[in-house]
N, C-alpha and C positions, 0 to 999 in steps of 0.2 A: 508428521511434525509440522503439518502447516498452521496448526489452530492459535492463533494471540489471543493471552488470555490478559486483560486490564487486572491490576493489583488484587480487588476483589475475588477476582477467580481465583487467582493463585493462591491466595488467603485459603480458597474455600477446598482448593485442591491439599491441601495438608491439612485441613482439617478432618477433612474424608479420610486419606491417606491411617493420619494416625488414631481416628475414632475404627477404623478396620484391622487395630493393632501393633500399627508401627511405632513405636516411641518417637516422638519430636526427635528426642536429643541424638536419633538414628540420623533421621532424614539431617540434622546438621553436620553432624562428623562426616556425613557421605557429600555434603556439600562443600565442607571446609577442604576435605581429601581433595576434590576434583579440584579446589581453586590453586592445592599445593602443586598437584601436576601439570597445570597452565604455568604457573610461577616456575618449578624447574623446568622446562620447556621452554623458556622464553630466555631464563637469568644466565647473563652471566658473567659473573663473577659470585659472592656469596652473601654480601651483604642484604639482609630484606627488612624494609620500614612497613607494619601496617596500623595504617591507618583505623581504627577502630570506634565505630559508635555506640551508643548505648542499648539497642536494641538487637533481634534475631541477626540483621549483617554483619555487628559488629563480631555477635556469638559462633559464625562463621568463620570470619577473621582469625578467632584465636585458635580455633580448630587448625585453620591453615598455619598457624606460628605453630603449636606444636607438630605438627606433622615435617616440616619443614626444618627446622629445631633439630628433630631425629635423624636428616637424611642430612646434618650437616652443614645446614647453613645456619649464620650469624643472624638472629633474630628479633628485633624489637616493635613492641607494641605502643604505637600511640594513640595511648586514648583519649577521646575525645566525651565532657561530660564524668558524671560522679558515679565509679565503676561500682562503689555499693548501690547502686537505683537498678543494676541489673537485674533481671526478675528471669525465673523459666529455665529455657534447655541455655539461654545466651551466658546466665550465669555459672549453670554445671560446666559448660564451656569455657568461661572464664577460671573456673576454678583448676580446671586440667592443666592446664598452662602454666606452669612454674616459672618460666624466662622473665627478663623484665619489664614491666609496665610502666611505662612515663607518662606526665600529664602533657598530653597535645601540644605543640607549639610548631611553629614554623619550621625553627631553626631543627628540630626533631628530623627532618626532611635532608639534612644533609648529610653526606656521608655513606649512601648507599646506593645500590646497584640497580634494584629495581623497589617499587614503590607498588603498595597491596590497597586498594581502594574501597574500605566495607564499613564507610562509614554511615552510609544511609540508604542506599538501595532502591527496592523500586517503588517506596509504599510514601514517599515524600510529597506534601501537598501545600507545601506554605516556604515562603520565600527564607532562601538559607541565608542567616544572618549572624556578625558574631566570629565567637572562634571557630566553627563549621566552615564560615567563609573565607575567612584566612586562614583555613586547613585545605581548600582544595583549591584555593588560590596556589599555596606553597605545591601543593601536587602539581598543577600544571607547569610550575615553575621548574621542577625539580632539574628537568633533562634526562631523566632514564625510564624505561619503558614502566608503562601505569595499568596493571591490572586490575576492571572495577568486580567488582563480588553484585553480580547479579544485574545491577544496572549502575552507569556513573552515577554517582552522587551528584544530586542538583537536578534530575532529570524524574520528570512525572512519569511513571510507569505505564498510568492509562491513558496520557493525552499524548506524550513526546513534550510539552513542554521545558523550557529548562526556569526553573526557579529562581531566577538572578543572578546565578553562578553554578556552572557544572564542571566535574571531573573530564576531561577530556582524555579518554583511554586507548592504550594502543590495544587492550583485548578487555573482552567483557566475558565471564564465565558465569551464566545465568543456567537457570533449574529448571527440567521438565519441559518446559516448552519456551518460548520466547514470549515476553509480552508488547502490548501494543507500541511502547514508547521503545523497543526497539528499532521500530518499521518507520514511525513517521518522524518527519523531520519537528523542529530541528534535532529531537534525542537522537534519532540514525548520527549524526555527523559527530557526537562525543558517544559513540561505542568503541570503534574499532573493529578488528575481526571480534565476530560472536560464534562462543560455544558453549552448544546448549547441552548440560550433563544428565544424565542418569541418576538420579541420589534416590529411589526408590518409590518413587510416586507412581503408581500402577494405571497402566492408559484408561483403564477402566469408570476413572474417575469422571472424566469427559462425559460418558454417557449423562451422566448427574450434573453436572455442571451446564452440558449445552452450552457452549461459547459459538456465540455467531460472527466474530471476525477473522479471517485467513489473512495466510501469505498468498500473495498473488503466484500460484504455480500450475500447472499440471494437472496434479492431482486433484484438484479444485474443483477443474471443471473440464478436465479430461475426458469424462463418460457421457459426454452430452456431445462433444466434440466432432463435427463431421467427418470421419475418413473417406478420402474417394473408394469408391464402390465398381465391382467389374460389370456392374449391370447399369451404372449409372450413364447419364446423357447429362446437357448441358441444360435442360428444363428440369432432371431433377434436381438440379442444383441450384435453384431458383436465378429470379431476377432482380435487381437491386437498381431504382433511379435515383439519381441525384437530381436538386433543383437547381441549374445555374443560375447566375446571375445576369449583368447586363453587359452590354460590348467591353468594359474596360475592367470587368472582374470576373471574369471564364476562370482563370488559372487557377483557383481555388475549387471552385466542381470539379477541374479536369482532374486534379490533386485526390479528389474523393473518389471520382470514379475508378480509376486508375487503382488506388487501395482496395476498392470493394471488390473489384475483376483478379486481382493477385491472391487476394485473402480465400479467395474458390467459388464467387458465383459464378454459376454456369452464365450467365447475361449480365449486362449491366448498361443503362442508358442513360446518356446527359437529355433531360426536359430542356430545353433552351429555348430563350425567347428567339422570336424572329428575329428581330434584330443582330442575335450572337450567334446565327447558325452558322452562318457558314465559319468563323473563328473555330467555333466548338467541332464542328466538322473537319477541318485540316489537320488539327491536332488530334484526332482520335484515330486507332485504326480497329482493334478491338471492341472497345467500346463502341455505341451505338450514338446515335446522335438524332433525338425528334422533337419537332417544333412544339413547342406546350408554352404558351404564354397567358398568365395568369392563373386566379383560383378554377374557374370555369372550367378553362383546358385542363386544366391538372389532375381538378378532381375528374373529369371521363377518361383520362389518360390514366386514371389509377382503379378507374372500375374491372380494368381486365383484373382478374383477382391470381395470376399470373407475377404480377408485378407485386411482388409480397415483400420489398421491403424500398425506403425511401430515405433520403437526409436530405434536409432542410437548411441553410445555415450560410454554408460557406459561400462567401463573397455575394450574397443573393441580395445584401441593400436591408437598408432598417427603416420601417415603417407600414402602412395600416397593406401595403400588395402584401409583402412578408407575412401580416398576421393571417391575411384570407387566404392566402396559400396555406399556411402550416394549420389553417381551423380544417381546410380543405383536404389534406391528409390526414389529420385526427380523423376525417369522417371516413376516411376510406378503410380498408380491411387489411392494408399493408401494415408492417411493424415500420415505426418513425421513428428515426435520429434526429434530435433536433441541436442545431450546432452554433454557433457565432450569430449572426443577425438574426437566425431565428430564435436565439433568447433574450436579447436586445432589445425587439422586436416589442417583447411584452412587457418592458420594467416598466412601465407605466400602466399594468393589465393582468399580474402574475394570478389572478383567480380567474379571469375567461381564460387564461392557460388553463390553470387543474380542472376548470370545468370541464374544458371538450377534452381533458385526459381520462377524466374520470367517467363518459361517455361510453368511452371504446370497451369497457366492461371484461378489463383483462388483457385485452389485447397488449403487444407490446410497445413501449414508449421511452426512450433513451435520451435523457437532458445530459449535456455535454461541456458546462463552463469552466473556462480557467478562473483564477480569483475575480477578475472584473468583473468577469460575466455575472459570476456568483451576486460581489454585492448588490451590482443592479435590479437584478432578478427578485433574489431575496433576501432585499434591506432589513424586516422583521428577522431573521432567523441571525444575519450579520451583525445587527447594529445591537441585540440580546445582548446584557455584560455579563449575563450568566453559563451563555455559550461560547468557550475560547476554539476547541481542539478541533481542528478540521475533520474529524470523523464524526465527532459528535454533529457538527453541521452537515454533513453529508446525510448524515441517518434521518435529522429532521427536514432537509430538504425532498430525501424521497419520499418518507411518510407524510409528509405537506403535498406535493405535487401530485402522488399514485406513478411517476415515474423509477425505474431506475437512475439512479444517479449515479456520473464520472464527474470525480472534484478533482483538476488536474493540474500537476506539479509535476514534482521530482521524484514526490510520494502518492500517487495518485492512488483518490480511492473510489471506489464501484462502492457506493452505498443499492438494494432493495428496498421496497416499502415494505417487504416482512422481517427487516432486523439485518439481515445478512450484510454483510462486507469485505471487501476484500482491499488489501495494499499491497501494491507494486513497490520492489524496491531495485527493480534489473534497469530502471532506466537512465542511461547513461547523459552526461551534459549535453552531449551534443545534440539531443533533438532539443534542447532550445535553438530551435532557427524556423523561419516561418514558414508555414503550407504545413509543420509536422500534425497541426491538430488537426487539419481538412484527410492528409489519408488517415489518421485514424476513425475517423469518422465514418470516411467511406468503408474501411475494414470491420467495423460494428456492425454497420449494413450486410457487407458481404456473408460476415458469419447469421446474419438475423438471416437473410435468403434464404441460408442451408438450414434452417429451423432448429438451428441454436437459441433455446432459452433466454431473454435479454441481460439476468444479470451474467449467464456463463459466457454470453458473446462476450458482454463487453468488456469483463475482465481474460477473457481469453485474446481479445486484440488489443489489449492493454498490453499483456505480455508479450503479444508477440510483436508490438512498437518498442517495446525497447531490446527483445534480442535482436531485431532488425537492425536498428542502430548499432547496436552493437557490433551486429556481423560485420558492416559498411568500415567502421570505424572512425579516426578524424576525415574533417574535410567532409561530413555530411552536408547534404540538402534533404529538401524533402520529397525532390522527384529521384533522391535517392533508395526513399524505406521499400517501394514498396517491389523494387528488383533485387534488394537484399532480401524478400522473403523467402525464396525458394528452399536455400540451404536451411533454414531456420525452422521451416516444413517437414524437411528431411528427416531432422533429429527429431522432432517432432513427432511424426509419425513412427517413427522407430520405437519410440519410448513409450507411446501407446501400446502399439504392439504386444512393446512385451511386459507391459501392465497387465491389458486383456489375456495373455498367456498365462500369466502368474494367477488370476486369480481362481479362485475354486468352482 
């Protein structure tokens, strides 16, 4: 259940669904069913308002009024729109429904217990205007629990945008799979709890479909996933350097290194200029600590081909040392993170970036920005009015660069240059606090050492920055995530385990 599928697919997934036989007006009735058992599950008392639009969510909607209707609760439909334009299974739907139908208004909103939200669902692409809008105006206004039918109204199914106004729902009871604007913000924050139903769309459909975007979980990227090994050493667990920076911004390496050593490299070593050894030395005791100052040193210090993975970035200084260093690891045979200054580095240069990416001939390459980073980097792809949705920018940044891409938030997404994608949505507030991007950083590395795949590292230490945080809880820092690992490990490995058991 981790596959998000944008509107389109879902579209095409019931198309498949019932050219294989199913009748539409099936797959409704098994959808309006599940939305009546979220609504008795949640109501209570008996009054129920639903809100109703003129398309397949509304034809859902009434599904749910009659169902609901029969087990006894008081039930009215407000439609929203001229219920003769209904067309398809929304109207046989409409038609089953005996109870009353009112014409939409606010004041319709009053007088009930809980409030049924199917007025437009996830297929919305244009600003809700009108009595739409002061229909889910009045919903949020209500004060009783707001179940949306598939996605809140207001809310783009494939971006997460919200359309000038959305449903803010305490439960969402969506079909088959989740879609995009589930996951990313801001749709995540007007869902509520999501539950995704069974209404008879056969997994089989996915083959046909191929949707390239996940939930950030487990099963993702599980089977690429390092387990320690009873023959393993701490070489075969590779080696992971960070490049420090200068006397007065160590903290941020040590930050990385520190993540990469927790996340399972067998080695890890701070590069540090002369000048910060001995700082970066007192504070390390695991980690390693060796002199490398500039592109020169760096790149021999990365000829050993032992030292297979690198990040670039954190607290290392923005300008032309930065860029010959990171052209200096491009050339090397290591996998590179590139992080905070070293994307900075290049907003005045972002094609000799893709050039010496596009070099390494496959090798692996991990761009790392928060939003600033981003626009700096890539103004063309930001400053587009054609491109809104942070995924869709994520995808043409890594098909621009030949990097993996981390676009990172609350929603953070691992875009590939082959399509693929992934969203996080375990990450908790509290790693907004600073150093949290430098150990993730270093934890991409760590997992790139142990010859994890770029895009499953990095969605793999995506997730597990946010169960870390999680474990910690309030009062996080960021020399807290990566002592929170351990337990996060644990379950971790457990759950692989008995994945690989389970399978055939």
């Amino acid at each position: 259940m981790i596959e998000l599928l944008t509107t389109a697919e879902m579209a095409e997934a019931d198309r498949l669904t019932i050219a294989g036989g199913t009748p539409g007006i099936d797959l409704m009735e098994n959808a309006g069913r599940a939305v009546a058992d979220s609504v008795s599950a949640v109501l209570q008392g008996r009054r129920v308002v639903i809100v109703a639009g003129p398309g397949n969510n509304g034809g859902d909607g009434f599904v749910a009024a009659r169902h609901l209707a029969e087990r006894g609760y008081l039930v009215r439909v407000s439609f929203v729109g001229d219920r003769k334009r209904l067309q398809g299974d929304a109207a046989l739907a409409a038609e089953r429904w005996s109870g009353p139908v009112e014409e939409a208004s606010p004041v319709s909103l009053t007088d009930c217990d809980i409030v049924v939200d199917a007025l437009f669902g996830a297929g919305l692409d244009r600003e809700v205007e009108g009595l739409p809008r002061a229909m889910i105006k009045a919903m949020n206004g209500a004060g009783v629990p707001l179940i949306a039918v598939d996605l809140p109204s207001g809310v783009n199914g494939t971006t997460g945008g919200v359309m000038g106004i959305a449903v803010n729902a305490t439960h969402t009871v969506t079909f088959f799979r989740r879609k995009v604007g589930h996951l990313l913000l801001p749709g995540r924050l007007h869902c509520g709890a999501i539950q995704v139903a069974d209404i008879g769309i056969p997994d089989k459909v996915l083959e046909q479909i191929k949707p390239l975007t996940f939930a950030n979980r487990p099963e993702l990227w599980g089977r690429a996933f390092p387990p320690p090994r009873a023959d393993g050493h701490k070489y075969s667990r590779g080696h992971a350097v960070v490049v420090s920076g200068g006397l007065s911004t160590t903290g941020a390496a040590r930050l990385a290194a520190r993540g990469a050593l927790r996340a399972g490299a067998g080695l890890t070593t701070i590069a540090s200029p002369r000048e910060a050894l001995s700082v970066n030395a007192a504070s390390s005791l695991a980690v390693m600590v060796r002199p490398v100052d500039g592109a020169v040193e760096l790149a021999e210090f990365l000829a050993d081909r032992r030292r297979n993975a690198v990040v670039l970035g954190p607290g290392g200084g923005v300008g032309q040392t930065m860029r010959d260093q990171v052209q200096a690891a491009l050339a090397s045979t290591a996998a590179v993170v590139l992080d905070a200054d070293a994307l900075t580095s290049f907003a005045e240069a972002p094609a000799a970036l893709a050039s010496a990416i596009a070099k390494r001939a496959g090798l692996d390459v991990v761009l790392t920005p928060h939003e600033g980073e981003f626009s700096r980097l890539f103004k063309v792809i930001d400053n587009d009015p054609h491109v809104h949705a942070k995924l869709e920018k994520a995808r043409l940044a890594a098909r621009t660069s030949g990097a993996v891409f981390l676009f990172k938030g609350a929603d953070t997404v691992v875009a590939a240059p082959d399509g693929r994608a992934s969203i996080a949505d375990n990450a908790p507030p509290t790693l907004a606090t600073a150093g949290s991007g430098d150990v993730l950083s270093g934890m991409i590395a760590g997992l790139l050492a142990q010859g994890m795949p770029a895009f499953e590292a990095t969605s793999a230490a995506v997730w597990l920055h946010g169960e870390a945080a999680a474990e910690f809880g309030p009062g996080l820092i960021s020399e807290d995530l990566p002592e929170a690992l351990p337990p996060v490990y644990r379950r971790l490995f457990e759950e692989l385990a008995k994945a690989r058991a389970a399978r055939p």
